[in-house]
Structure formats: structure tokens, C-alpha cells
C-alpha positions, 0 to 999 in steps of 0.5 A: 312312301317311295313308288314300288313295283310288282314282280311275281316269281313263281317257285317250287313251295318246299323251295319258298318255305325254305327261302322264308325260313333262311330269311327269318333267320337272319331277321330279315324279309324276303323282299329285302334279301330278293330286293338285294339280289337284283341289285347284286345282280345288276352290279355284277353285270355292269347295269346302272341303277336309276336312283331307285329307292334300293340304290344305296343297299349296295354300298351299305353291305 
């Protein structure tokens, strides 16, 4: 298993539950929606990414 790290984000609950059922929807988690969020974000904003074990989620969307 590749290393992983935390990051804790604190939301409003009804916006959580929200998020998990749009999530769920599209048969996916919400760390892997979140986890391709940052590196949506990272793109757009010029940042290279490291060879972290999400490197590759950019390019296969």
C-alpha cells in the first residue's frame, strides 16, 4: 500500500451528508472525489505534482 496522509476537513454536517450522497451516486468515495479536487486544483493553479500515488487521476479523466 502506497503511504497516504491525513487531511481533516471540518464541514457543516447537512453539507457533508450532501456531498456523501452526490458521492454515492456516481459510485464513487469521497476521498477519491476530494482526492481529485486537489489535484484539479493543483493543475489549475500551475503546482506540480510530486509522483504521488494520485499523479495519474489528472490525465485519466
Amino acid at each position: 500500500m502506497e503511504d497516504k496522509a491525513r487531511l481533516v476537513v471540518l464541514i457543516d454536517p447537512a453539507n457533508k451528508a450532501a456531498f456523501e450522497a452526490a458521492c454515492s451516486a456516481q459510485d464513487l468515495s469521497s476521498s477519491e472525489v476530494i482526492r481529485q479536487l486537489i489535484v484539479d486544483y493543483l493543475a489549475r493553479h500551475g503546482v506540480g505534482l510530486s509522483g504521488g500515488g494520485d499523479a495519474g487521476l489528472a490525465a485519466a479523466e
